[in-house]
N, CA, C and O of each residue as an XYZ file, in Angstrom:
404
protein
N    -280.806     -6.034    -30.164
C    -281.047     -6.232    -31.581
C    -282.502     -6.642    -31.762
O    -282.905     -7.606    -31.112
N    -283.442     -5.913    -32.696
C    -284.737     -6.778    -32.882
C    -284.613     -7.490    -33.868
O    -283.741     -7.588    -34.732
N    -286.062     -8.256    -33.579
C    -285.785     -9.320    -34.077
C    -286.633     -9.314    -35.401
O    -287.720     -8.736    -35.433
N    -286.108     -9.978    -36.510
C    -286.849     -9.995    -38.318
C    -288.154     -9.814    -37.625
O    -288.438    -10.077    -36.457
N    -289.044     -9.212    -38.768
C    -290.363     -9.407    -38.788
C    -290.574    -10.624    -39.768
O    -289.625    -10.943    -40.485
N    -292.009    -11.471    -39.859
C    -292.311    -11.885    -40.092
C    -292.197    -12.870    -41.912
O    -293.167    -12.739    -42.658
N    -291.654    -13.265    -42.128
C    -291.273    -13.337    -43.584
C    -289.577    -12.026    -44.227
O    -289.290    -11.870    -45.413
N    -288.998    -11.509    -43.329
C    -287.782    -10.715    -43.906
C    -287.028    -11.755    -43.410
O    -287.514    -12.414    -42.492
N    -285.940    -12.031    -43.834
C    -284.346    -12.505    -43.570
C    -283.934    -11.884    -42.729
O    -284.071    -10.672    -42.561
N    -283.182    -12.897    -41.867
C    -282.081    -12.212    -41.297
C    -280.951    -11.518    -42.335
O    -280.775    -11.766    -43.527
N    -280.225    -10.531    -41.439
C    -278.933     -9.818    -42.420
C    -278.186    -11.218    -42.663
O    -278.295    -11.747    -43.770
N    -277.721    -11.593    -42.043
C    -276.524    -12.703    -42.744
C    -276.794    -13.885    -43.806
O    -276.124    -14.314    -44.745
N    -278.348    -14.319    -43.145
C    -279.126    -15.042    -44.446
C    -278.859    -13.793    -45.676
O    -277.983    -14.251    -46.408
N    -279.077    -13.068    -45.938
C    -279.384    -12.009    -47.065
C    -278.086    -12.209    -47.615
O    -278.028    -12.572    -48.790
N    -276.877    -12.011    -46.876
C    -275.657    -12.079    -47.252
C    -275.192    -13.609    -47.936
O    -274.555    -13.655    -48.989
N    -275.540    -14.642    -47.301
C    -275.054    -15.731    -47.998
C    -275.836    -16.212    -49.069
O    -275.538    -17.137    -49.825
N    -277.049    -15.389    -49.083
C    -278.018    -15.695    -50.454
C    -277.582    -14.685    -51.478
O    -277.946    -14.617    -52.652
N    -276.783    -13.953    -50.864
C    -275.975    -12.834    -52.513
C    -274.770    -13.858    -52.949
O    -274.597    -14.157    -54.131
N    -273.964    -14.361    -51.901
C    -273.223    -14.637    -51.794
C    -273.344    -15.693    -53.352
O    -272.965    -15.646    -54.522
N    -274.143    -16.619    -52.418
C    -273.744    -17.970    -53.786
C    -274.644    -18.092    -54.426
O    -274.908    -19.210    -54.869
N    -275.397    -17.064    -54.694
C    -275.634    -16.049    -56.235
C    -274.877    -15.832    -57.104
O    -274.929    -16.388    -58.201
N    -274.054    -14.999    -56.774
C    -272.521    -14.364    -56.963
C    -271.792    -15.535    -57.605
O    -271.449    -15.697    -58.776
N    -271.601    -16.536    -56.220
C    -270.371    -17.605    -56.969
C    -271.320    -18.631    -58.407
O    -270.635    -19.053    -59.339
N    -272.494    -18.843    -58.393
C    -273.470    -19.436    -58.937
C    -272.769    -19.228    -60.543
O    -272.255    -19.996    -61.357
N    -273.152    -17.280    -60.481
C    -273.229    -16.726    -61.455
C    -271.644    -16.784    -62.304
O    -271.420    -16.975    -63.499
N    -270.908    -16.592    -61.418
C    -269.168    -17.365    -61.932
C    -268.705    -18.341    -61.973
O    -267.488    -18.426    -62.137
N    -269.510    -19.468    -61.838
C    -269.154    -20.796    -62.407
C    -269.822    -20.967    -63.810
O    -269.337    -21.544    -64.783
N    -271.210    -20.256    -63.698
C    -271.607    -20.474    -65.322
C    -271.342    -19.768    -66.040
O    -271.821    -19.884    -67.168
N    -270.363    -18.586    -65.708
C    -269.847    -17.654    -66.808
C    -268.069    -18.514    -66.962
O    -267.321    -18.419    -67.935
N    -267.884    -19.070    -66.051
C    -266.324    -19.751    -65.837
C    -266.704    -20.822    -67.104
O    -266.242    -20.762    -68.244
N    -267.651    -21.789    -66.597
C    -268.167    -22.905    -67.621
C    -268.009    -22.739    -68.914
O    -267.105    -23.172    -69.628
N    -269.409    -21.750    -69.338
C    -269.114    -21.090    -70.624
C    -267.747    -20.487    -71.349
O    -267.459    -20.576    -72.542
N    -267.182    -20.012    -70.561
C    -265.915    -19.501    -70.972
C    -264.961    -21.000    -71.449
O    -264.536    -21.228    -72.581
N    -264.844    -21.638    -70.566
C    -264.489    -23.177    -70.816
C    -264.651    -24.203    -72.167
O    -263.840    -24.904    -72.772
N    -265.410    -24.065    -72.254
C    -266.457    -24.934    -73.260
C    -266.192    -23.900    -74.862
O    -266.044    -24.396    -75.979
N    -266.193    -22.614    -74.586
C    -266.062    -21.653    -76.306
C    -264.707    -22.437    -76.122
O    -264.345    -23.199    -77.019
N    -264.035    -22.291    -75.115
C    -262.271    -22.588    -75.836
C    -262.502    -23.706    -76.554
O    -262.504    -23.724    -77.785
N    -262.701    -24.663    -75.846
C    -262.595    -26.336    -76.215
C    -263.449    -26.067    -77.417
O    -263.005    -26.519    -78.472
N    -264.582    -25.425    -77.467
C    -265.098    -25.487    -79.204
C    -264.207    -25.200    -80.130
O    -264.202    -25.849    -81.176
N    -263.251    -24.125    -79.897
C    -262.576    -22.841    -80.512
C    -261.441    -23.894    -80.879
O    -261.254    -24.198    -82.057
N    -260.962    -24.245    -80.221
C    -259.696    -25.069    -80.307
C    -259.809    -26.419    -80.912
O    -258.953    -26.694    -81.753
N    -260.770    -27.372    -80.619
C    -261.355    -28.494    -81.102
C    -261.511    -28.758    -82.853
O    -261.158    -29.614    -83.664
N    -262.308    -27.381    -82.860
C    -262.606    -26.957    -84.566
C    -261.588    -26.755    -85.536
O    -261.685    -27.227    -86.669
N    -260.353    -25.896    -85.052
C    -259.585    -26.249    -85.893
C    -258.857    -26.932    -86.362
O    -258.402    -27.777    -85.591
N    -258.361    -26.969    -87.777
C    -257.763    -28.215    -87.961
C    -256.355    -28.631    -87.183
O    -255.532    -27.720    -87.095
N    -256.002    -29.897    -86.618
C    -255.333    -30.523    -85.763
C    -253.933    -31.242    -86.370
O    -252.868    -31.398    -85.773
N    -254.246    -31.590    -87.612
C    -253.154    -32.248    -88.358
C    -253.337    -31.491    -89.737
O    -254.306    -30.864    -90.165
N    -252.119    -31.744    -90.285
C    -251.493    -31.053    -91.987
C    -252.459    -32.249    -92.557
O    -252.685    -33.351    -92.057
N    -252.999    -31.613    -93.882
C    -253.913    -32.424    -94.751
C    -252.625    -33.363    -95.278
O    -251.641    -33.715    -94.628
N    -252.945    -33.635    -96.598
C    -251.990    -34.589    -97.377
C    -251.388    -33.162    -98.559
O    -252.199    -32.322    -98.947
N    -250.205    -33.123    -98.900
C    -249.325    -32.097    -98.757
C    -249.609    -32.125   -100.592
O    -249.560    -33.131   -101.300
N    -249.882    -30.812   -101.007
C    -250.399    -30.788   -102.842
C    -248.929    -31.347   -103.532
O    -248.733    -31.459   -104.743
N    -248.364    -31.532   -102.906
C    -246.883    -30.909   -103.977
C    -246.400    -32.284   -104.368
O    -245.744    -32.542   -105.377
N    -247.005    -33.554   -102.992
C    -246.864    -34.830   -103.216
C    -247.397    -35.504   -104.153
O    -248.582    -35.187   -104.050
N    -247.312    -36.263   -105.047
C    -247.591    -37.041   -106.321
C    -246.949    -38.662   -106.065
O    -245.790    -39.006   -106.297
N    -248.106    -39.563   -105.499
C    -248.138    -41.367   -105.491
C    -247.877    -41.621   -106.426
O    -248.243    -41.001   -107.425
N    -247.100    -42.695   -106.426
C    -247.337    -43.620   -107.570
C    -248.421    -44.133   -108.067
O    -249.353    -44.304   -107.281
N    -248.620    -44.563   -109.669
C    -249.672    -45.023   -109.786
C    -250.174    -45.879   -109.301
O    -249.404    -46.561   -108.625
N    -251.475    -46.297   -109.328
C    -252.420    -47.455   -107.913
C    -252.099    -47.253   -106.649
O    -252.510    -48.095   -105.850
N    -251.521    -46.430   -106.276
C    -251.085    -46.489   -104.533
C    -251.814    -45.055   -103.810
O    -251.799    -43.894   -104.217
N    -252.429    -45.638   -102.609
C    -253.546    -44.771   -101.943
C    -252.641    -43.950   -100.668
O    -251.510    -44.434   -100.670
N    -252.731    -43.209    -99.927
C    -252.221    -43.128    -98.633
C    -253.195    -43.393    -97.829
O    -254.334    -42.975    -98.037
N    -252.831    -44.208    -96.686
C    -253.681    -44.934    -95.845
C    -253.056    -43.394    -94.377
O    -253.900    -42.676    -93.841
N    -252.122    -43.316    -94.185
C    -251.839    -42.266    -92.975
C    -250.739    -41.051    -93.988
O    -250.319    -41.309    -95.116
N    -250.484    -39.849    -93.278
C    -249.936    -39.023    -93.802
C    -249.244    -38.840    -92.071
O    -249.671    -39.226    -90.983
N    -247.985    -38.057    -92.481
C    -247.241    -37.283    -90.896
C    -245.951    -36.442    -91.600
O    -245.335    -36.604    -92.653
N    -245.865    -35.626    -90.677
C    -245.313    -34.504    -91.187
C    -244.128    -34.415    -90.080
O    -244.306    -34.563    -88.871
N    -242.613    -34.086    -90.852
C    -241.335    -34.034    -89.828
C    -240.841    -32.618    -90.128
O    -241.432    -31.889    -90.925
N    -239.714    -32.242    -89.453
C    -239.150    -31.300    -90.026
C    -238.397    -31.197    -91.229
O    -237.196    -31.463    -91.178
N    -238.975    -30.816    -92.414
C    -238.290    -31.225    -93.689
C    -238.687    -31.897    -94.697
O    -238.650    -31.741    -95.918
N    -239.257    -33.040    -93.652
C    -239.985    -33.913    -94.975
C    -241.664    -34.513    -94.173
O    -241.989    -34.430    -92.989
N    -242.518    -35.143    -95.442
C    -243.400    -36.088    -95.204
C    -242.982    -37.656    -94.851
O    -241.851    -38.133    -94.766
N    -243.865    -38.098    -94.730
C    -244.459    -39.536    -94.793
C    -245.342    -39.768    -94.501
O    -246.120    -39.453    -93.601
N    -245.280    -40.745    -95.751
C    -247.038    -41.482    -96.837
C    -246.555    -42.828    -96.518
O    -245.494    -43.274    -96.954
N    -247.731    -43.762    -95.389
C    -248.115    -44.965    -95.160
C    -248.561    -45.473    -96.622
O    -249.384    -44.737    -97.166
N    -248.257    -46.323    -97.165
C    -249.624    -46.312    -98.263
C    -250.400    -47.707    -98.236
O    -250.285    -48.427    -97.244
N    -251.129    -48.063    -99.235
C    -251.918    -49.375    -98.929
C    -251.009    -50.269    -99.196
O    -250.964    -50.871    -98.123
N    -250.410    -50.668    -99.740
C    -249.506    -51.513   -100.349
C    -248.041    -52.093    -99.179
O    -247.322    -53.076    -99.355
N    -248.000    -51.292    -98.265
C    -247.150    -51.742    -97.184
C    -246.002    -50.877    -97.379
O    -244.989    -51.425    -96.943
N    -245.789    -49.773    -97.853
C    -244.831    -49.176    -97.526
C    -244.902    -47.775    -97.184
O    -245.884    -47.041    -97.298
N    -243.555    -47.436    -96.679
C    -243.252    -45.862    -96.079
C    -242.564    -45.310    -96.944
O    -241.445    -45.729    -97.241
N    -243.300    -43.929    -97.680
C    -243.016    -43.313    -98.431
C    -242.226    -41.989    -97.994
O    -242.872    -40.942    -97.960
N    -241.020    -41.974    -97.697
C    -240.537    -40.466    -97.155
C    -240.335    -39.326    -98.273
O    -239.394    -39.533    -99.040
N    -241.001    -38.280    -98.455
C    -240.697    -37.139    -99.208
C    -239.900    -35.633    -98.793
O    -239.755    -35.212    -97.645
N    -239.575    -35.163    -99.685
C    -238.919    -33.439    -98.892
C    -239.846    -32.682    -98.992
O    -240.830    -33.021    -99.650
N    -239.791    -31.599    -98.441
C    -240.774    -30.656    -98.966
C    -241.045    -30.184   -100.459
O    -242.168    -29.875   -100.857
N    -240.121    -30.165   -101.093
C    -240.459    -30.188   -102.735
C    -241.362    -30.943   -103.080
O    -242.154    -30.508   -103.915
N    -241.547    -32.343   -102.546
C    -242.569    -33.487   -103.158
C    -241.592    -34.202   -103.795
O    -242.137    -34.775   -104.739
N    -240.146    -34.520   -103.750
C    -239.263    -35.286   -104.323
C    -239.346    -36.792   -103.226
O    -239.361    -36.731   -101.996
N    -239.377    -37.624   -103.759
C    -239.269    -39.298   -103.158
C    -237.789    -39.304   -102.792
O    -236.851    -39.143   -103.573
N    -237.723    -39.556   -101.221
C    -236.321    -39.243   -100.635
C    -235.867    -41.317   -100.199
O    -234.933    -42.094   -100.401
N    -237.041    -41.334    -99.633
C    -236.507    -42.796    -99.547
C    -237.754    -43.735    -99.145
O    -238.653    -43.311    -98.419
N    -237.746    -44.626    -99.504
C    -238.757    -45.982    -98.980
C    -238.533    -47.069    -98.769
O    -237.754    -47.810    -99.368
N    -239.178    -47.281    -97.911
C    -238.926    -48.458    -97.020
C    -240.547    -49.613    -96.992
O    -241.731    -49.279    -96.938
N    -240.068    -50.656    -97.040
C    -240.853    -51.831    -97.131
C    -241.448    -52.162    -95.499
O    -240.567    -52.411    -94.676
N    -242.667    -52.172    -95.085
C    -242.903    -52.542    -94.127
C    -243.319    -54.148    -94.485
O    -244.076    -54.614    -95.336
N    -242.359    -54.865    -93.297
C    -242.514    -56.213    -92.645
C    -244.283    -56.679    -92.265
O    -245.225    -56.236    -91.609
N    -244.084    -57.409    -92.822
C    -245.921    -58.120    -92.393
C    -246.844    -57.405    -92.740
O    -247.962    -57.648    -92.285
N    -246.646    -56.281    -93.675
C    -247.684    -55.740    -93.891
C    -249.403    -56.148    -94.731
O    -249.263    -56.708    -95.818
N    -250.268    -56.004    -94.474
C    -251.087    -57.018    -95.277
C    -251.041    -56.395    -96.786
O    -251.178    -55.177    -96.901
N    -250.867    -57.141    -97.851
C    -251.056    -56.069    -99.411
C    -252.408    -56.570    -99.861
O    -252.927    -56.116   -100.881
């Protein structure tokens, strides 16, 4: 076998310098690919807004909103749990204990 001239690579150097080139180049296309999801997914919205159809009582804010099968519930400032149906009809409420008013 002769031997490299002066400044050429050996063949197998040549090979492991394609090599993790190669893998280099598929971690930052892997990365990128990574990162659009998590943008992609991140961006959209994550939770139901506060539901139009619902109507508070007067002076009363919702502090949290959550959504079940069927119906809402509205935390509100005042210390209670507001359960609604999907119509926006007031199904039942409940007084939270210790709440600060």
């Amino acid at each position: 076998m002769a031997a490299p001239e002066q400044g050429e690579m050996p063949v197998d150097l040549k090979w492991l310098k394609r090599l993790v080139t190669g893998l280099t180049l598929t971690m930052i296309a892997g990365i990128t690919v990574i990162a659009a999801l998590l943008i992609i997914r991140l961006s959209s919205a994550q939770s139901p807004g506060f539901p139009p159809e619902i109507t508070l009582p007067d002076g009363v804010e919702a502090r949290a909103v959550t959504a079940g099968q069927g119906w809402y519930g509205v935390v509100t400032n005042d210390g209670r749990f507001l359960v609604y149906n999907n119509s926006g009809t007031l199904r039942q409420e409940v007084q939270i204990r210790g709440a600060a008013e």
